[in-house]
C-alpha positions as semicolon CSV with decimal commas, in nm:
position;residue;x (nm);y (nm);z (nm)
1;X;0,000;0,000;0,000
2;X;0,302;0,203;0,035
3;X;0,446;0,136;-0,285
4;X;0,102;0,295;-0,404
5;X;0,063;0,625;-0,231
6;X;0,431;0,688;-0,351
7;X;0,265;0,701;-0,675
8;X;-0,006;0,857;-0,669
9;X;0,251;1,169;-0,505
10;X;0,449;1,124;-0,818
11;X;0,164;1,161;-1,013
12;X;-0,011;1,429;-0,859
13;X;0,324;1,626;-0,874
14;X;0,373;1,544;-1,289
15;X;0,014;1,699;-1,297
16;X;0,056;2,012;-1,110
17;X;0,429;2,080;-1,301
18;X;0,228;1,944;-1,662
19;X;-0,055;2,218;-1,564
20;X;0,210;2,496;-1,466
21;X;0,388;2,404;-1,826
22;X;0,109;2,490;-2,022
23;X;-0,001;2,741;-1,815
24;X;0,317;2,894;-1,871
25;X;0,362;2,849;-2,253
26;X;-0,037;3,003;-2,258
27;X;0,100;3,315;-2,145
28;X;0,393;3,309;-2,340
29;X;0,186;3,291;-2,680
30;X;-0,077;3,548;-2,580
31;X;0,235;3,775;-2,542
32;X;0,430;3,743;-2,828
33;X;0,084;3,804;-3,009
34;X;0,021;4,104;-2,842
35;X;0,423;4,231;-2,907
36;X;0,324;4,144;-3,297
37;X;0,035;4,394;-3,311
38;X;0,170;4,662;-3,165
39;X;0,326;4,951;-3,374
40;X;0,732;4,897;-3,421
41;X;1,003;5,147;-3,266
42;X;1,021;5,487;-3,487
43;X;0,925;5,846;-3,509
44;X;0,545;5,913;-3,596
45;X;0,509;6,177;-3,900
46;X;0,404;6,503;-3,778
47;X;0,013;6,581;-3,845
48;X;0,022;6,945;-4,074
49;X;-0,239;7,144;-4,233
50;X;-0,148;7,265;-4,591
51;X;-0,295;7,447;-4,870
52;X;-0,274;7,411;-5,219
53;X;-0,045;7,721;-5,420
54;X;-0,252;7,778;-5,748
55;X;-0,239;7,992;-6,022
56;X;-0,442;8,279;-6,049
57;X;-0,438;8,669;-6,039
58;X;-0,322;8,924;-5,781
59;X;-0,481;9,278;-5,759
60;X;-0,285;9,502;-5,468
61;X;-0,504;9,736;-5,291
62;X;-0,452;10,035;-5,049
63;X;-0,775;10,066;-4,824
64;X;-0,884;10,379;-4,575
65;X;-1,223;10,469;-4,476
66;X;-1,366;10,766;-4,695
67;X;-1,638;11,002;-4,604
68;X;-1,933;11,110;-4,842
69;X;-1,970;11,436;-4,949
70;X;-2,149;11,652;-5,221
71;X;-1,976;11,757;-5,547
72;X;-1,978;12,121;-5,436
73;X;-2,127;12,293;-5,099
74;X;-2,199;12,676;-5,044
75;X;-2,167;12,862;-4,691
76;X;-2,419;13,089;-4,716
77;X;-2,315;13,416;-4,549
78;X;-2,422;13,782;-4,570
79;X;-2,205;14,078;-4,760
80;X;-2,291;14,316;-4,518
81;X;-2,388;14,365;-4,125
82;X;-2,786;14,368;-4,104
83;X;-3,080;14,210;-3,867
84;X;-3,230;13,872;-4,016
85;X;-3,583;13,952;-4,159
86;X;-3,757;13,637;-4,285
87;X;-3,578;13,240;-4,356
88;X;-3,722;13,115;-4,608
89;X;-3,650;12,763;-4,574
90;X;-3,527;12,454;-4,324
91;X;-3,275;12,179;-4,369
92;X;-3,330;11,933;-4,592
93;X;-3,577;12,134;-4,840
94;X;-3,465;12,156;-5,192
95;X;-3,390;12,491;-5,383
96;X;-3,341;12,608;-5,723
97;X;-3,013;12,813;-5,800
98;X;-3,149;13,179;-5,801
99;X;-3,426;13,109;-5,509
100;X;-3,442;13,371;-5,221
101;X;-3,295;13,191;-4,879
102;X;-3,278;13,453;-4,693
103;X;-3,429;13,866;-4,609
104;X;-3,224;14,059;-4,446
105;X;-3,378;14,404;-4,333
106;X;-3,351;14,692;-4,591
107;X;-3,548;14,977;-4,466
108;X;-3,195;15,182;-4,393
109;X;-3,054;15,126;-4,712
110;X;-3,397;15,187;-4,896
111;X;-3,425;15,504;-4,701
112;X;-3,091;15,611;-4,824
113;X;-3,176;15,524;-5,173
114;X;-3,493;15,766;-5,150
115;X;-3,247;16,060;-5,041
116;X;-3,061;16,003;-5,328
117;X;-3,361;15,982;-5,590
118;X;-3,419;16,346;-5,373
119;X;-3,097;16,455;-5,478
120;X;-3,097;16,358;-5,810
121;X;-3,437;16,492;-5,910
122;X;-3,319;16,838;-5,765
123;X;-3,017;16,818;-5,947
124;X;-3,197;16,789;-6,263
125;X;-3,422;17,065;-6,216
126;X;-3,142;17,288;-6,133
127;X;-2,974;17,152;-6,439
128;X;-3,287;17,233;-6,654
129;X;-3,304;17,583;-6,496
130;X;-2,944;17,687;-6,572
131;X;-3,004;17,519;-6,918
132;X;-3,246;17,784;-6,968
133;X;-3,032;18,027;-6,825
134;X;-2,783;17,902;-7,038
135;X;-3,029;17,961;-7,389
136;X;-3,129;18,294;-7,225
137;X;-2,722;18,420;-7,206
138;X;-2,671;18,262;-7,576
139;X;-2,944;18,495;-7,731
140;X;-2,773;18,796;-7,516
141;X;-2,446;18,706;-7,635
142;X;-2,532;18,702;-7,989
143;X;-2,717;19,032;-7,953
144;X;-2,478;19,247;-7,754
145;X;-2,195;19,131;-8,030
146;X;-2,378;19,260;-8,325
147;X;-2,402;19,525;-8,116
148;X;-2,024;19,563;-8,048
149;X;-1,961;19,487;-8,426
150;X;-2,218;19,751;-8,554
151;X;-2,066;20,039;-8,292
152;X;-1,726;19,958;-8,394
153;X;-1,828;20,046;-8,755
154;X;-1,997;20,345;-8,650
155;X;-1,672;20,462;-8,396
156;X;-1,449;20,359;-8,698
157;X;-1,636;20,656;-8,948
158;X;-1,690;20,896;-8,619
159;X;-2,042;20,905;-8,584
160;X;-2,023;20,757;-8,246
161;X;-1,762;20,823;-7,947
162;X;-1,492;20,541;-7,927
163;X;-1,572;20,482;-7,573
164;X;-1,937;20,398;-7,645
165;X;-1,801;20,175;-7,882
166;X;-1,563;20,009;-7,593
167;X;-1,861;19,993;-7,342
168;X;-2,058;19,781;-7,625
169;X;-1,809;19,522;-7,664
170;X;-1,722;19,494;-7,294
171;X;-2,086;19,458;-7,226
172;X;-2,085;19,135;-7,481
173;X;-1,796;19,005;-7,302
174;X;-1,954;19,008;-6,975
175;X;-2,283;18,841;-7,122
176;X;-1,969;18,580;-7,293
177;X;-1,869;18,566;-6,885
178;X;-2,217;18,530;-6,742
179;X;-2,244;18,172;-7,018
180;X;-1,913;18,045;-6,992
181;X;-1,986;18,019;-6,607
182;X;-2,357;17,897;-6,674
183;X;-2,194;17,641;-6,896
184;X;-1,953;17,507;-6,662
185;X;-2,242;17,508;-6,373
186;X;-2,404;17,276;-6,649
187;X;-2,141;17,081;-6,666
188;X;-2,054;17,016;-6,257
189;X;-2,468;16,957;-6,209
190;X;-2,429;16,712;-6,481
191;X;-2,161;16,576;-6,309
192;X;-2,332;16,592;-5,969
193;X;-2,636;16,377;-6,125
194;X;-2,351;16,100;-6,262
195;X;-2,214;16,081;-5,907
196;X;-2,567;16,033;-5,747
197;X;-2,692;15,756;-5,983
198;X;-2,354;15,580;-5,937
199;X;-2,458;15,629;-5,558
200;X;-2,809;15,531;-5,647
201;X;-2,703;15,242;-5,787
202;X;-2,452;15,123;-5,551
203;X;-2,704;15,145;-5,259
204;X;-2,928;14,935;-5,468
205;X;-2,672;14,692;-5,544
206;X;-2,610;14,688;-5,166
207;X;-3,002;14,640;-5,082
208;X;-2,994;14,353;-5,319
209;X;-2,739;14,191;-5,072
210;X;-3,042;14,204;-4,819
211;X;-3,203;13,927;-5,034
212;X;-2,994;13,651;-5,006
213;X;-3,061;13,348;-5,276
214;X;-2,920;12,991;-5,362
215;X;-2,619;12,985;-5,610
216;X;-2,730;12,677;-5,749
217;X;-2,995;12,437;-5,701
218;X;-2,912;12,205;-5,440
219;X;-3,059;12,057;-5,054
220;X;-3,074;12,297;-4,780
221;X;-2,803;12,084;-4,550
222;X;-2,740;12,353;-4,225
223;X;-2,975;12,590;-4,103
224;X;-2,765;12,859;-3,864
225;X;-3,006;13,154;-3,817
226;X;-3,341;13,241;-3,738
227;X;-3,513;13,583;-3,799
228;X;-3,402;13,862;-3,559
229;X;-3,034;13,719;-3,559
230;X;-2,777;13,975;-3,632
231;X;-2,530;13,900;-4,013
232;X;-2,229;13,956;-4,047
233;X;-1,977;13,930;-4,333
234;X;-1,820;13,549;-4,276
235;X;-2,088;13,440;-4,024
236;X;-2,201;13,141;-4,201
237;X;-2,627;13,165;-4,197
238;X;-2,694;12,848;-4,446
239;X;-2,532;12,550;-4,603
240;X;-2,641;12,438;-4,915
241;X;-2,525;12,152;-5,110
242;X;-2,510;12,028;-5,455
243;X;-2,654;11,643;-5,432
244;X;-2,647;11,612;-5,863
245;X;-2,322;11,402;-5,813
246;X;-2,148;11,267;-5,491
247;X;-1,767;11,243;-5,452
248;X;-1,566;11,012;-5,166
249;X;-1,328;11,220;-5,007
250;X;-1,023;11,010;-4,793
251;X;-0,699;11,142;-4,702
252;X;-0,357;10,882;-4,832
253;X;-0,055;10,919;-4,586
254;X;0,300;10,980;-4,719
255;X;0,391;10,618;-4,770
256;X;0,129;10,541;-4,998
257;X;0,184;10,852;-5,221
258;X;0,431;10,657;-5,486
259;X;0,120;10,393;-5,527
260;X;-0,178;10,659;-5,578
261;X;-0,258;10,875;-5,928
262;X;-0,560;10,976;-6,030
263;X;-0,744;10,721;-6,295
264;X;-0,709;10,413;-6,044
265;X;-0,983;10,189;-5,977
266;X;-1,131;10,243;-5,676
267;X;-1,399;9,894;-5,508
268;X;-1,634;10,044;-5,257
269;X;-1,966;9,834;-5,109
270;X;-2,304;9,976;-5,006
271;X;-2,518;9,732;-4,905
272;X;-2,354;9,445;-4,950
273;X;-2,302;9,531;-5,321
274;X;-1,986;9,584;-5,480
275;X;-1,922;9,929;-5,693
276;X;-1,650;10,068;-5,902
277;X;-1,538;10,390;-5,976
278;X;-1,205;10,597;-6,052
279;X;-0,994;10,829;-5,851
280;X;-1,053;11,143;-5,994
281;X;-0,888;11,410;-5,829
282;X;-0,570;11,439;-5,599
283;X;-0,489;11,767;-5,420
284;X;-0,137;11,911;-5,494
285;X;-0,026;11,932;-5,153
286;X;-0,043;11,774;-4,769
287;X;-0,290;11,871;-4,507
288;X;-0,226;11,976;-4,146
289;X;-0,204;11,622;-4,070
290;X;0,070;11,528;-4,340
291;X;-0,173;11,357;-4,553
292;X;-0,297;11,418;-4,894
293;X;-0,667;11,469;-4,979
294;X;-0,795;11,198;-5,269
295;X;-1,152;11,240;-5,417
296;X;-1,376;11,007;-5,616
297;X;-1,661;11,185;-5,793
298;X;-1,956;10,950;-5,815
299;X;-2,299;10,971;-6,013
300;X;-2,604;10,803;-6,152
301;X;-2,655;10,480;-6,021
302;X;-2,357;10,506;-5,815
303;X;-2,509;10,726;-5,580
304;X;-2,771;10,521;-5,458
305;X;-2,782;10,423;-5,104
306;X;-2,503;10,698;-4,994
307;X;-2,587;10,989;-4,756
308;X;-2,370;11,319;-4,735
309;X;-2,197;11,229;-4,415
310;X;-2,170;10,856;-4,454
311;X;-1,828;10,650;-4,405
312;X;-1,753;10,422;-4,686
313;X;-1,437;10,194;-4,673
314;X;-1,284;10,161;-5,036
315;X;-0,978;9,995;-5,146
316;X;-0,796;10,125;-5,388
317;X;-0,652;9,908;-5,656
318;X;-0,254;10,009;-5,705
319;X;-0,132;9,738;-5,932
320;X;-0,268;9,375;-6,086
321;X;-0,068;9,085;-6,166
322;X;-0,195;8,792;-6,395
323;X;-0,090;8,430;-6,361
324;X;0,129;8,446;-6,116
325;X;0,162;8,182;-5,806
326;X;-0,071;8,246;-5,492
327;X;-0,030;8,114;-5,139
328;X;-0,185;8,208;-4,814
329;X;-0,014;8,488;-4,607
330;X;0,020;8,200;-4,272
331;X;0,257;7,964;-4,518
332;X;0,561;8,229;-4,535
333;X;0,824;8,207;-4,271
334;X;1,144;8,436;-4,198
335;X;1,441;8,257;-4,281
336;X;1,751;8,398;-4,002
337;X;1,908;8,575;-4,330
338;X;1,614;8,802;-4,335
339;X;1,483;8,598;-4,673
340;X;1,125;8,391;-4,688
341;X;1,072;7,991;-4,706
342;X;0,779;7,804;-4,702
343;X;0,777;7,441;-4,623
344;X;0,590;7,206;-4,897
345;X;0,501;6,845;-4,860
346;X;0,671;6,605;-5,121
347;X;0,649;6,274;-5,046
348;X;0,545;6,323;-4,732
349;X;0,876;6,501;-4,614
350;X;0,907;6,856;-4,609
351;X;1,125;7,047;-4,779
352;X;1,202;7,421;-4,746
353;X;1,213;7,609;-5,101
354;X;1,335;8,008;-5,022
355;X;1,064;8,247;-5,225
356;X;1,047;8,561;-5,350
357;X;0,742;8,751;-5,247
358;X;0,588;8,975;-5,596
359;X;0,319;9,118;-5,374
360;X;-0,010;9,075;-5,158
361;X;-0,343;9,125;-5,074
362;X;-0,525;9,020;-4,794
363;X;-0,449;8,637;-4,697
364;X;-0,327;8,572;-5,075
365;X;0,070;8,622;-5,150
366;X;0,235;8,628;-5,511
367;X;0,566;8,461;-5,491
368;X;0,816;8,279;-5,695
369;X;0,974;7,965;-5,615
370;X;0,669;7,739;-5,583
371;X;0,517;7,593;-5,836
372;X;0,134;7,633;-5,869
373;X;-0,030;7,305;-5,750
374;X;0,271;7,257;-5,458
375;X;0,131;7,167;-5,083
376;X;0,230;7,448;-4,879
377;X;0,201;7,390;-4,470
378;X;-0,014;7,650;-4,332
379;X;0,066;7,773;-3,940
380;X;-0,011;7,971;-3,678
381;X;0,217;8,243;-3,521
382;X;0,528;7,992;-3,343
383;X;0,365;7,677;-3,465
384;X;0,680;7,635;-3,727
385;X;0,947;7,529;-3,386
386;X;0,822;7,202;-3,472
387;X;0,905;7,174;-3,889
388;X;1,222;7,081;-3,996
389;X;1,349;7,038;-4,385
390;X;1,350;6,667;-4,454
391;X;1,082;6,569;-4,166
392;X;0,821;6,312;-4,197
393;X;0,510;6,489;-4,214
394;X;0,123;6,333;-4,249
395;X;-0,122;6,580;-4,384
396;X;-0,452;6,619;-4,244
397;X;-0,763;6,668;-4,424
């Protein structure tokens, strides 16, 4: 019975050390399976973002924020210093070039023209009087030198005394006297009637100042004076503007001034809805502020939508390329030399091409030294630390 427990021992031993074996080589399978799915020793390629570099064209534009105005715009203001009688009308009516704005009061000056008419009606009946005078001394004149001529004859043969003879002829020459001075009375009342019409006319001249009108036909846009409000000379009273055309008015700083000339084609929106028009007019020198004045005169259908007063961005269009190679603005880096790279996926490794940038606008850049169709990786601000030439990239979609 001995003999038989030994064996059982032995047995139940070979069992356990038979279970542990397989147990063992179980384990040892299910491991080397897992080591054969998973990924082998290397570097992962880096996940980028790229865009494509195409072909296309490049307009370069200079954009500010212009201001609407009218084509032309009158401050109304008064030639001389009178009391506001009647406004005639309010802001925003319309007027016709030659329609009254404004009445000043006139009674002063239209008292002073009244004098005058005074004057010169009295002048001209003391002209006519002395006129008569004048035909009166003529007739005397004529008389009293047949006289002298027929006593002369008669002094001449001695039928008369000389000196009656001499009394004759100096009484023609005082009647000659007596019309020379009636003449030149004539003359300085003549004169004196010139001067007072000139007057005359000047003060009515000056009384037409005290209707004020509209120089041409236009909107009323400022109303600065109501009736029983002292004018002045250069106190403005009324604004009127000239709505028939529209211009744009924005002012270019000095670095732009080698870009801008009048005939360039200026993009503007209004509601949502793209125009085009031309720079027409450039002034000739710099404001107070350094910058130069640039005007776009609009009209017809370009007008509509825009209010005097209204801010308008516009970009102005300095130069256009055709066909040349575009990539986004985020794909150019600084190389240390001061020159520009971009990095473009071949193969999925990147190399590092150095470009030469032809110009830009907006997020598009013309360059040379990529071909159009090239994958260019696209970054944001310190995201290229982690791009090298040569590395194994993986693009993402």
């Amino acid at each position: 019975m001995k003999w038989l427990k030994r064996v059982l021992r032995v047995l139940v031993i070979l069992l356990v050390l038979a279970g542990l074996g397989a147990g063992a080589r179980f384990l040892v399978l299910r491991k080397k399976a897992a080591l054969a799915t998973a990924p082998k020793f290397g570097v992962r390629p880096l996940p980028v973002q790229v865009a494509t570099a195409r072909r296309g064209d490049l307009r370069q534009t200079l954009s500010y924020l212009a201001v609407v105005e009218p084509i032309r715009e009158a401050r109304i203001s008064a030639r001389l210093t009178a009391t506001v009688e009647q406004v005639l009308h309010d802001e925003g009516e319309r007027v016709k070039a030659g329609e009254v704005l404004i009445k000043l009061d006139g009674r002063e000056i239209r008292d002073d023209i009244a004098g005058v008419e005074a004057q010169i009606a009295q002048a001209k009946s003391d002209l006519a009087a002395n006129e008569a005078t004048i035909k009166s001394l003529i007739d005397s004149v004529a008389y009293w030198r047949r006289e002298a001529q027929r006593d002369k004859t008669l002094a001449d043969k001695g039928t008369i005394p000389a000196s009656e003879a001499e009394g004759t002829a100096e009484k023609a020459n005082e009647f000659q006297g007596r019309l020379d001075t009636a003449r030149q009375k004539s003359k300085a009342i003549g004169h004196l009637v010139q001067s007072l019409l000139r007057k005359k006319e000047q003060l009515e001249t000056k009384l037409g100042y005290c209707t004020i009108r509209s120089p041409y036909t236009g909107v009323v846009r400022w109303r600065q004076v109501d009736p029983g409000d002292l004018a002045a000379p250069g106190k403005a009273l009324m604004v009127v503007a000239d709505r028939s055309a529209l211009k744009l008015a924005f002012d270019v700083p000095q670095q732009d001034l080698s870009s801008m000339h009048t005939g360039l084609h200026v993009v503007f929106a209004v509601g949502g809805q793209a125009r085009q028009a031309r720079l027409s007019h450039m002034f000739p020198s710099l404001n107070v502020a350094r910058m130069l004045r640039a005007e776009v005169e609009l009209s017809g259908q370009a007008m509509r939508g825009l209010s005097c007063g209204q801010y308008v961005p516009v970009s102005v269009v300095a130069s256009e390329m055709k066909g040349v190679t575009l990539v986004p603005a985020s794909a150019l880096v600084e190389c240390p030399k001061h020159k520009l790279h971009v990095f473009v996926v071949k193969d999925g490794k990147l190399a590092h091409p150095i470009v030469k940038v032809l110009g830009s606008s907006g997020d598009d850049v013309a360059v040379e030294g990529v071909e159009p169709g090239a994958q260019v990786v696209t970054s944001t601000f310190l995201g290229w630390v982690r791009l090298a030439a040569g590395q194994k990239v993986e693009v993402v979609k």
